[in-house]
C-alpha positions as CSV (number, residue, x, y, z in Angstrom):
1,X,65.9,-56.5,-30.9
2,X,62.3,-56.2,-29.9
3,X,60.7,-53.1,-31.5
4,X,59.4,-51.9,-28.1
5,X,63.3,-51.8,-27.0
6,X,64.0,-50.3,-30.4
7,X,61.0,-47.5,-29.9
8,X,62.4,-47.3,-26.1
9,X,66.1,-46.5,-26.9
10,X,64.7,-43.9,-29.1
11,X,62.2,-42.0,-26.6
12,X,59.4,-43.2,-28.2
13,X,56.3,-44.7,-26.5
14,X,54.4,-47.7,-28.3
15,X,51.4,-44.6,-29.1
16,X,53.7,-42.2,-30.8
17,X,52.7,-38.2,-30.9
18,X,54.2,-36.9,-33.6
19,X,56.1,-33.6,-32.0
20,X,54.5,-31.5,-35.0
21,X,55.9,-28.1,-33.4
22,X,56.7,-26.3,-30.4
23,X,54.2,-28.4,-28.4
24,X,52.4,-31.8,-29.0
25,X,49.9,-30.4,-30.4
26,X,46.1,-32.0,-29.6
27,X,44.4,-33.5,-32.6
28,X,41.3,-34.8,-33.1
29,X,42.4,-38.0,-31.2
30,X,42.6,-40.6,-34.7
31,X,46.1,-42.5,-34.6
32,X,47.4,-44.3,-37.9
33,X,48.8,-47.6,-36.8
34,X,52.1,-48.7,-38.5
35,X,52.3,-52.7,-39.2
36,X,55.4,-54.1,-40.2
37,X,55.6,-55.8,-43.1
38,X,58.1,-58.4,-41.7
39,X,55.4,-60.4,-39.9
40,X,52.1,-58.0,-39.8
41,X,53.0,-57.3,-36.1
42,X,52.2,-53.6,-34.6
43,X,54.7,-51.1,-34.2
44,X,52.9,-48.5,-33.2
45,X,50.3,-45.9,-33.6
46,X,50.5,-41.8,-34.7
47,X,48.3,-39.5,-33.7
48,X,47.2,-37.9,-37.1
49,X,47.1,-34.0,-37.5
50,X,43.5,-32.4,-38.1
51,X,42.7,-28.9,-39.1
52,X,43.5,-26.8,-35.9
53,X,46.6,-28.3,-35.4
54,X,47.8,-27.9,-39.0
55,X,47.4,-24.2,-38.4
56,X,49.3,-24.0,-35.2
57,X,51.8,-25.9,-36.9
58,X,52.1,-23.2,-40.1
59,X,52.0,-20.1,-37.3
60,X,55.1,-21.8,-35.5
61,X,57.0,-22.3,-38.9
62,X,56.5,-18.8,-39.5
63,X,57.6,-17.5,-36.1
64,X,60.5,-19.7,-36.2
65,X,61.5,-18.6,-39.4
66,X,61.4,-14.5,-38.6
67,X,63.9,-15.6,-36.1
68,X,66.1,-18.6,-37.7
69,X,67.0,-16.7,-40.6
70,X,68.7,-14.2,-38.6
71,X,71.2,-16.7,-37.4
72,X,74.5,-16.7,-38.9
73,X,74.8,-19.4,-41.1
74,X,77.9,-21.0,-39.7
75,X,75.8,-20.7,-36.5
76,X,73.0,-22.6,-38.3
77,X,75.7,-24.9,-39.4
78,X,76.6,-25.7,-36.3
79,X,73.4,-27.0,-35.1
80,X,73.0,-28.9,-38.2
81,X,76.5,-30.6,-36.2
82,X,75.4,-31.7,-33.6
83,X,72.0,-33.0,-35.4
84,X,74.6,-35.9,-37.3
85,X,76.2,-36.4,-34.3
86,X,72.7,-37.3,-32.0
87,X,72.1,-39.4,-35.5
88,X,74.9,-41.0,-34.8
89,X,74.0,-42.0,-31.7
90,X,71.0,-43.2,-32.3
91,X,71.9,-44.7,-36.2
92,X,72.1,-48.7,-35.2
93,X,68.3,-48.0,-33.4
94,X,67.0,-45.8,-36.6
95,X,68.3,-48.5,-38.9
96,X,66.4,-51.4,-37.0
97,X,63.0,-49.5,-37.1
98,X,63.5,-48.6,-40.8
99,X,64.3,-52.5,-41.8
100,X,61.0,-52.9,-39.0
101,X,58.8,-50.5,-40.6
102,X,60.0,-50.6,-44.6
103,X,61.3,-54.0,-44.8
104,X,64.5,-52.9,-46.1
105,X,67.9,-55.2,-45.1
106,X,69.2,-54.3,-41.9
107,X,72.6,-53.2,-43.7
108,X,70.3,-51.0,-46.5
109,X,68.4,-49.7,-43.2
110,X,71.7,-48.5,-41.4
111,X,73.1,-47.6,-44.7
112,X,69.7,-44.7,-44.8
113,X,70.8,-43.1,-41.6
114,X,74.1,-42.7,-42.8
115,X,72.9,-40.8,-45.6
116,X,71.6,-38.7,-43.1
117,X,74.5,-38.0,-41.0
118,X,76.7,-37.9,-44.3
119,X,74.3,-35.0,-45.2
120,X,74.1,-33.6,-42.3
121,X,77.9,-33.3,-42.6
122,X,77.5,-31.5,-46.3
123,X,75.3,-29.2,-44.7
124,X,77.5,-27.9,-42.3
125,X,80.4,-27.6,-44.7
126,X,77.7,-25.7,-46.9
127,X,76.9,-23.5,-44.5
128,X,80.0,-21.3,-44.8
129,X,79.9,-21.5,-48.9
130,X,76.7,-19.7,-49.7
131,X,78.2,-17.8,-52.4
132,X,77.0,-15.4,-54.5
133,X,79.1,-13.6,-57.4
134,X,80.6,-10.0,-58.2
135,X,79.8,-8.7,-61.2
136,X,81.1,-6.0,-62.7
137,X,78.6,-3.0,-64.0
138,X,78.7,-0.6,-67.4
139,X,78.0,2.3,-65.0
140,X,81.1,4.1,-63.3
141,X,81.2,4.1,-59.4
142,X,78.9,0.9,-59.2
143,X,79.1,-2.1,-57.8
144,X,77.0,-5.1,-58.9
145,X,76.8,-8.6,-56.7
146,X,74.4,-11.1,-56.3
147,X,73.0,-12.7,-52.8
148,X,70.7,-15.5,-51.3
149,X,68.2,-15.4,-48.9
150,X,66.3,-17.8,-47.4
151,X,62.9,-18.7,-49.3
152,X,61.1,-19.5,-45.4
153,X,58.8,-22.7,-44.9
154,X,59.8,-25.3,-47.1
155,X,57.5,-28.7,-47.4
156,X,58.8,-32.2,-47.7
157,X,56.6,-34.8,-49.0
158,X,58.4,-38.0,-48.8
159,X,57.6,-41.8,-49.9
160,X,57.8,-45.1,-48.0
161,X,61.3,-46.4,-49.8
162,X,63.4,-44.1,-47.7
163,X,61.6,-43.1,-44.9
164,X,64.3,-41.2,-43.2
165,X,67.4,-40.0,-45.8
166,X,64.9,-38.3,-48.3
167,X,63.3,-35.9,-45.6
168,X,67.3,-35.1,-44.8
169,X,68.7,-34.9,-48.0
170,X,65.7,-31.5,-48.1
171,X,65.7,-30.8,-44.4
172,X,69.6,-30.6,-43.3
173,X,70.3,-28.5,-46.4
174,X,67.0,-25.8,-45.8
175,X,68.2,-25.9,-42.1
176,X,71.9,-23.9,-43.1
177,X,69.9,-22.2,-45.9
178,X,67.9,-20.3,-43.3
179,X,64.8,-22.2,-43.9
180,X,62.2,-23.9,-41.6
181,X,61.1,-27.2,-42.3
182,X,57.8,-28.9,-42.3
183,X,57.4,-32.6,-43.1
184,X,54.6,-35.1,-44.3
185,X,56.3,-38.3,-44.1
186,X,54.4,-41.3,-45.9
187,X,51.4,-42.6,-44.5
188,X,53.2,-46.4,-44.2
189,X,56.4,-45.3,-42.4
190,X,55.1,-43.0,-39.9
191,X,57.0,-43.9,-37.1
192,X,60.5,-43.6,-38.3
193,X,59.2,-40.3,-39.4
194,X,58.3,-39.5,-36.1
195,X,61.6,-41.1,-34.6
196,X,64.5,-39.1,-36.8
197,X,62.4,-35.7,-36.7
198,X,62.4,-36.0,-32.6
199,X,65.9,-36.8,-32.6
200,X,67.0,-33.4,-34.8
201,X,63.7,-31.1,-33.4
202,X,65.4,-32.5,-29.5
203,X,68.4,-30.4,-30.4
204,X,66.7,-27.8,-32.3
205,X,64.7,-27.0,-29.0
206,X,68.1,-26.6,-27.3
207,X,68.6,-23.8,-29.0
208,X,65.5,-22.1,-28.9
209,X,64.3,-23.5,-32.4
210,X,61.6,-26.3,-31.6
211,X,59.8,-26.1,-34.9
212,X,62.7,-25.8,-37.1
213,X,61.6,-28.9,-38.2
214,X,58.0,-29.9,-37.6
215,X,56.0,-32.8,-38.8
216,X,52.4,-33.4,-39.8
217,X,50.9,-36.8,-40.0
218,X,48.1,-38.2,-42.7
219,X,46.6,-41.1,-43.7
220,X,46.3,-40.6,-47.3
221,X,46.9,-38.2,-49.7
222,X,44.9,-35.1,-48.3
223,X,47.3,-33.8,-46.3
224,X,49.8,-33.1,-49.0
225,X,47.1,-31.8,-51.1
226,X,46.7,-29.2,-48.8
227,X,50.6,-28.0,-48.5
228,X,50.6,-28.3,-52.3
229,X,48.0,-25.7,-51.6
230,X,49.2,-23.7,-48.8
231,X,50.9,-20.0,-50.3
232,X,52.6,-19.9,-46.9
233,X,54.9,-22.9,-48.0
234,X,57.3,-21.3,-50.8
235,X,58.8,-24.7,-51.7
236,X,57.4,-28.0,-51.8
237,X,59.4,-30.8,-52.0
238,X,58.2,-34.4,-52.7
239,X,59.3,-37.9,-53.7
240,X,56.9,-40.5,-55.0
241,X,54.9,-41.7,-58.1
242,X,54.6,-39.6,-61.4
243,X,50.8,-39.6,-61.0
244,X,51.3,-38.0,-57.5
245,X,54.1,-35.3,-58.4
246,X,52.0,-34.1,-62.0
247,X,49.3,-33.1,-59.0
248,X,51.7,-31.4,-57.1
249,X,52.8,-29.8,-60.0
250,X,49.9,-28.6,-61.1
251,X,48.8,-27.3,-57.7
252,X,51.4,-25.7,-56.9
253,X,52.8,-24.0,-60.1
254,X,48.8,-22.8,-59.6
255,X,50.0,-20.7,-56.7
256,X,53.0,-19.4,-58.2
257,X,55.2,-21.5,-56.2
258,X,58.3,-23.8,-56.3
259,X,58.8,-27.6,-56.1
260,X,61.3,-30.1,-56.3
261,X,60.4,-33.2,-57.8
262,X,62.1,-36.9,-57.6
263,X,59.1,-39.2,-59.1
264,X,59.6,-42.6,-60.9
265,X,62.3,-44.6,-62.5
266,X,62.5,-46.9,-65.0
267,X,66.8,-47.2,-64.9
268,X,68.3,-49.5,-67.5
269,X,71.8,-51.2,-67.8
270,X,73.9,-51.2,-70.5
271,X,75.9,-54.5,-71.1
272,X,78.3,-54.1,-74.4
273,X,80.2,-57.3,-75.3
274,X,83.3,-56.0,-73.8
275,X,82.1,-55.8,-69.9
276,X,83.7,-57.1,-67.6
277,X,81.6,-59.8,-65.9
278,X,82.5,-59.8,-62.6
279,X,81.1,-56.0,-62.2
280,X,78.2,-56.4,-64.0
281,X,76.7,-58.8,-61.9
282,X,76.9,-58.1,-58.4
283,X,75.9,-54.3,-59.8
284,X,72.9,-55.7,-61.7
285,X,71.4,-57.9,-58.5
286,X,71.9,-55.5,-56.1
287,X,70.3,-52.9,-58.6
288,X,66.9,-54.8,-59.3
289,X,67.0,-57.1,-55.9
290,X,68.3,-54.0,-53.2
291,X,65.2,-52.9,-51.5
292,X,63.0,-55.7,-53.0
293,X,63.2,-54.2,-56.4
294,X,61.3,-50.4,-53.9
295,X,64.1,-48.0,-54.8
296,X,63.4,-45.5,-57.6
297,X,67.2,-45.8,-58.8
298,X,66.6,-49.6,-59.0
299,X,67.4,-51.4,-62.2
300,X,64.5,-52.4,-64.2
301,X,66.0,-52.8,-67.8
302,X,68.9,-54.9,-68.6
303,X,69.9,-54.2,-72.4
304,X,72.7,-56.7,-73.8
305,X,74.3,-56.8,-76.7
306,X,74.8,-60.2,-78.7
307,X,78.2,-61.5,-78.0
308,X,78.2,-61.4,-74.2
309,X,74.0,-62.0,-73.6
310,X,73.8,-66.0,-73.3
311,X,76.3,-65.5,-70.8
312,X,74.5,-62.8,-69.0
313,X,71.4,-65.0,-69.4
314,X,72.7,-67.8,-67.9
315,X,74.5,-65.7,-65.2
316,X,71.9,-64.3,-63.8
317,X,69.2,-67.1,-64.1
318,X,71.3,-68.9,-61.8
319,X,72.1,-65.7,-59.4
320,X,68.3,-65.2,-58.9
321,X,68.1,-68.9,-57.5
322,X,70.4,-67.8,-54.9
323,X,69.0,-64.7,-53.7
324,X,68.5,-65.7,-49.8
325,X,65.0,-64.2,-48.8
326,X,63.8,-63.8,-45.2
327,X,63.5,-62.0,-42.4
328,X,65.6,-58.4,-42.9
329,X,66.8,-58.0,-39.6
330,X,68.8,-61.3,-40.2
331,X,72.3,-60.8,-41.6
332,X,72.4,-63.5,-44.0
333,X,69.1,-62.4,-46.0
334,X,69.7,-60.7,-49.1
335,X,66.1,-59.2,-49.8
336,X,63.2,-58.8,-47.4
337,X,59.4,-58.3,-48.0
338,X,57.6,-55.9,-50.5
339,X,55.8,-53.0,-48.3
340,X,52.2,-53.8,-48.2
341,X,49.8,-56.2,-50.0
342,X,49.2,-53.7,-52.8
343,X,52.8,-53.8,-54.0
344,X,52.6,-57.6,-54.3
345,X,49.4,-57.3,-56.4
346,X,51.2,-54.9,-58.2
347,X,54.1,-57.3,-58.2
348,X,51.7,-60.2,-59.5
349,X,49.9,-58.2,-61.9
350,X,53.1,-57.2,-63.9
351,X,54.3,-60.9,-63.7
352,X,50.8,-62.2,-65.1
353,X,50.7,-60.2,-68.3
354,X,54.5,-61.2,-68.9
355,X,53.6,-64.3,-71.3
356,X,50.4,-62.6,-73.0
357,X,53.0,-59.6,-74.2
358,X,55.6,-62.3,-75.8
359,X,58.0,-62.4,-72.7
360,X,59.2,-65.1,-70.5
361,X,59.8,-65.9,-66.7
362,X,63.3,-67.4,-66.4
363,X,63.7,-67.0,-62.9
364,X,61.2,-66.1,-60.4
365,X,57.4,-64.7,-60.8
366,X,55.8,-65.8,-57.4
367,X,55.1,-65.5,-53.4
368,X,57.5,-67.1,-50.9
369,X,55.5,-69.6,-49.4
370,X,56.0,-70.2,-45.6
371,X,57.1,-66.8,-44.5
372,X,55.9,-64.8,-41.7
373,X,53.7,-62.8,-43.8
374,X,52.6,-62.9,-47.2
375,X,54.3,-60.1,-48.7
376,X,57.4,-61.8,-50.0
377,X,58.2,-62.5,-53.4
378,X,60.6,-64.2,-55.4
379,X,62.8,-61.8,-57.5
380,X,62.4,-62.4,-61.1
381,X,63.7,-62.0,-64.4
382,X,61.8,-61.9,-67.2
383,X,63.3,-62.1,-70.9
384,X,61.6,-60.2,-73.0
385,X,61.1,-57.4,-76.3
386,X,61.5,-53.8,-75.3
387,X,58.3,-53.5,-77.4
388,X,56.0,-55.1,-74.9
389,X,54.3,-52.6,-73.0
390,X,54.9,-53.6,-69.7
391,X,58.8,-52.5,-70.4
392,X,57.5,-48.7,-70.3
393,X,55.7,-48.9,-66.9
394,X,57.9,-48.7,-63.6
395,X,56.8,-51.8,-61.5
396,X,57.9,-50.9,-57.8
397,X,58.9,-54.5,-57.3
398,X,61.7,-57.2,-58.1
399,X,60.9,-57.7,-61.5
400,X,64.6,-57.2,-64.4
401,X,63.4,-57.1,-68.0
402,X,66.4,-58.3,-69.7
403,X,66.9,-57.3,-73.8
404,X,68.8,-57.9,-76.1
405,X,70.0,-55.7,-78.4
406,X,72.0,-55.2,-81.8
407,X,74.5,-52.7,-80.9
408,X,75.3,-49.5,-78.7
409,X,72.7,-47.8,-81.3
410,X,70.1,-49.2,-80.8
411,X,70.8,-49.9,-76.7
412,X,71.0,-46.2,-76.3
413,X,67.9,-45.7,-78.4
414,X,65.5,-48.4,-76.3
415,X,67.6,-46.9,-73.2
416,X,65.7,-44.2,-73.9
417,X,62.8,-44.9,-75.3
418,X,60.4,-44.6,-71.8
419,X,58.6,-41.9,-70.3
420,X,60.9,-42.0,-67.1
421,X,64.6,-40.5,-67.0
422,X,66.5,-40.8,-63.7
423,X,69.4,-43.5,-63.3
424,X,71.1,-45.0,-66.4
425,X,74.7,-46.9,-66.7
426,X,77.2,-48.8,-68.9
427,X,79.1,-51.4,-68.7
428,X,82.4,-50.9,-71.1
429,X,85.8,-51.4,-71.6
430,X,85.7,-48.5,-74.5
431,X,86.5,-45.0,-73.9
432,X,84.5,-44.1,-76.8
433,X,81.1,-46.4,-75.6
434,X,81.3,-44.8,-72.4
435,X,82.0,-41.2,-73.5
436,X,79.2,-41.7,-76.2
437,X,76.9,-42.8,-73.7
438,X,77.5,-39.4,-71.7
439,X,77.4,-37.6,-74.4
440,X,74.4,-35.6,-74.9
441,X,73.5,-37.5,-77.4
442,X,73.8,-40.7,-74.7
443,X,71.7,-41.2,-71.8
444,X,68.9,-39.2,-71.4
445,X,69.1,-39.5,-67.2
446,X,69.8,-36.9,-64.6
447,X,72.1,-40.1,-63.9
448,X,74.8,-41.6,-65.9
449,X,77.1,-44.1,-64.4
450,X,80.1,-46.2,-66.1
451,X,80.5,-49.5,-64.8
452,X,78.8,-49.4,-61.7
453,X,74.9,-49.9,-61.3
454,X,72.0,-47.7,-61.3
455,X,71.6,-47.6,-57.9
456,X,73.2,-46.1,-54.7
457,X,73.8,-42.7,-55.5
458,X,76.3,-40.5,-53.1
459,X,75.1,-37.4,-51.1
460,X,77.6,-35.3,-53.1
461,X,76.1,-35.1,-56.1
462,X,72.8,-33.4,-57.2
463,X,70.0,-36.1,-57.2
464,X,67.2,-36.3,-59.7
465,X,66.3,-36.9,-62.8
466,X,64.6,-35.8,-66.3
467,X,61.2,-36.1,-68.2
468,X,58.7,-37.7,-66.0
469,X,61.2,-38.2,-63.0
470,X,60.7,-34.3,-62.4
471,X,63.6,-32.3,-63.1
472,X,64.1,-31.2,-59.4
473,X,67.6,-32.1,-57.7
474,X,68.0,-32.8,-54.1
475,X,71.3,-33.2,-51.7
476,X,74.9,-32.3,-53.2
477,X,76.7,-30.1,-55.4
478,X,74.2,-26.8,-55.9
479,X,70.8,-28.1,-54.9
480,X,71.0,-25.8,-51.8
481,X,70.2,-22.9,-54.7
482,X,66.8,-24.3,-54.8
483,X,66.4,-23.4,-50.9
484,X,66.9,-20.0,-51.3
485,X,65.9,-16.5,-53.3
486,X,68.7,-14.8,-55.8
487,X,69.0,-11.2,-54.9
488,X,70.6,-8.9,-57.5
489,X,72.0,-6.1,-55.8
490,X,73.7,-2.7,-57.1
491,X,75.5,0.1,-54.7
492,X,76.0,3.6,-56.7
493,X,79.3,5.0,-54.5
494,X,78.8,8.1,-56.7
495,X,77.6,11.4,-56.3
496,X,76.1,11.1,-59.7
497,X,72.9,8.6,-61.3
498,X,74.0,7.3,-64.8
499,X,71.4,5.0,-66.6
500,X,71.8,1.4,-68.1
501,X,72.1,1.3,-71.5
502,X,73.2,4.8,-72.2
503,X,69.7,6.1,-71.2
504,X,69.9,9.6,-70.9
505,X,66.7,11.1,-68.7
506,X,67.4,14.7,-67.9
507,X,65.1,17.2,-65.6
């Protein structure tokens, strides 16, 4: 498919406005272009948002917000519906322009809108299970409960690696929650950005709601900056490196506010002598190959224990021969291009300074030649000490680091040993190796799998991770608290006014 038929079948023109809020607002007239990293071909350009509109945009999250959080939530929930559904619609079209845009597989492309319609589902079930708790109080005739409210504009700051499911993991769950979203998609995907948020704000609008969900367009960092920045945005969202979310941090716990933060991965495997082989090694390639190596869940440590590592060794050396690399709209290719030309420096840098810190390339370590741009890259594995420095840094490529280690001790201890903590898993036969490795005194990870890889978390379950990963959770189980302000609430029913704690305070 052509990406003009794919931008057509979507509403989108070839210049694409975003639709920042109730109007297409007029900007100073600069457009980002998008290239795709497929074959360096246009997709198409954005107009980017400049001062004035940026303020229009705020003053119609606010309005919409004074009126959105009076909805019902059910009522909410039911928009949030028939959002999945118009995804649904629309998912085989989203998918194309994601693997166009990202260079994501066409199956990992479609698999990212379904995340979004999965969630989108969640929401709506969420919608009617807001709960709060009953408490009971020390003072007669009282009646102590506890309640949420929505928090009102919440920011989403959102990387290239999943340029669609991140925004709706935050946006479908602030939509039930009463919130209003506003959204600064990454300056490389813009126009899947600009494609999903027209498809949800297209129903919002039939409703009445046309900047429940708005979007704002940059070319670099600035723009987030400034939400970081901006009191009127309670809750700020973001994805992306550790360098980027200790500035949004810093900025924002400035103002007093809140953010959720999903930042960088350095996920490691755990392979004791008693895996089982033919898990471990689909799990492992599709962990450090899925996404070229761009996902922050994907595998970049490989620890195996003596009695089962020359097989693991060999095992993979030959799997990484057969990685089929090409074009990612084809079905047969396993692994498309890296993003942009920075990753594969990035890429090349980590593989040059492999040999001068003691490792070795077994498989691997350099560009594609004859491809249709020069952003492939062969994935690689690299054999090497968990000493070297280059082990500690997350490399946003195709590169394993595989390590071998003495015994579940010291596994768990290099495990880890890094600055990052999000994704972790085993690979066991033992009860008591897995249980240890979710013990508390096991992985350190706001993930912990047994026996299946590091990457490809579900939608049900709180997402994020620990130390330098953030400590925010997005999507499932109660991240939706995050959305929303806890209201304490007491109701005296009495015709008297008894004190807590005994206090006695007479007139």
């Amino acid at each position: 498919m052509e990406i003009s038929d794919i931008l057509k079948s979507l509403g989108l023109a070839s210049r694409v406005s975003g639709t920042y809020g109730v109007q297409e607002y007029e900007s100073s007239g600069k457009t980002l272009s998008s290239y795709s990293p497929i074959d360096g071909g246009l997709i198409g350009e954005v107009f980017t948002t400049d001062e004035a509109a940026y303020e229009r945009v705020i003053a119609d999250c606010e309005e919409t917000f004074h009126r959105w959080r009076r909805v019902p939530a059910p009522q909410r929930g039911e928009i949030v519906r028939q959002m999945g559904m118009a995804l649904r619609e629309h998912k085989d079209a989203l998918g194309a322009l994601i693997t166009v845009e990202m260079g994501k597989i066409l199956s990992e492309g479609k698999g990212e809108v379904q995340e979004a319609i999965d969630i989108a589902d969640f929401a709506v079930g969420l919608s009617r299970q807001l709960y709060g708790l009953t408490m009971h109080s020390e003072r007669p005739a009282h009646r102590m409960y506890e309640q949420w409210h929505p928090l009102g504009t919440v920011g989403v700051i959102s990387a290239f690696n999943f340029p669609m499911a991140v925004w709706a993991w935050n946006a479908m769950i602030a939509a039930v929650c009463g919130d209003v979203v506003l959204w600064k998609p990454s300056e490389v995907t813009p126009v899947s950005a600009v494609a999903i948020n027209s498809i949800c704000q297209r129903v919002a609008a039939a409703h009445g709601f046309p900047a429940l969900f708005s979007l704002v367009v940059g070319d670099g960092p600035e723009l987030g900056k400034k939400m970081a920045a901006d009191h009127r945005i309670p809750l700020i969202s973001a994805t992306g490196s550790c360098r980027m979310g200790y500035s949004v941090a810093e900025t924002v716990g400035r103002r007093l506010g809140r953010s959720i933060l999903e930042l960088g991965g350095n996920n490691a495997i755990i392979v004791l002598d008693d895996a089982d082989m033919s898990l471990v090694l689909p799990s492992v390639l599709f962990g450090a190959v899925g996404t070229a190596g761009q996902r922050c869940t994907s595998t970049r440590r490989l620890l195996v224990t003596p009695g089962i590592y020359d097989v693991v060794k060999e095992k993979l050396t030959a799997a990484y021969s057969q990685v089929r690399i090409g074009n990612p709209l084809h079905e047969s290719t396993l692994m498309g291009p890296l993003v942009h030309q920075p990753a594969v420096e990035q890429y090349q840098a980590a593989v040059r300074v492999v040999p001068e810190q003691g490792g070795k390339v077994l498989a691997g370590g350099d560009l594609v030649a004859g491809m249709s741009s020069p952003l492939y890259v062969q994935p690689t594995l690299v054999e090497i000490s968990h000493d070297a420095p280059i082990v500690r840094q997350e490399t946003f490529a195709p590169i394993l680091y595989l390590i071998k280690v003495a015994d579940l001790d010291e596994a768990l201890r290099l495990h880890n040993d890094v600055p990052q903590g999000l994704s972790s898993a085993i690979f066991t036969k033992s009860v008591q190796s897995a249980e240890r490795f979710l013990s508390p005194a096991g992985s350190d990870c706001g993930i912990a799998n047994v026996n299946i890889g590091t990457s490809g978390a579900e939608i049900g379950g709180a997402f994020g991770g620990e130390k330098e990963t953030g400590g925010g959770r997005e999507s499932g189980s109660d991240s939706w608290k995050q959305y929303m302000r806890r209201q304490t609430c007491t109701i005296n029913y009495s015709s008297e006014l008894p004190l807590a704690q005994g206090v006695k305070f007479e007139l």
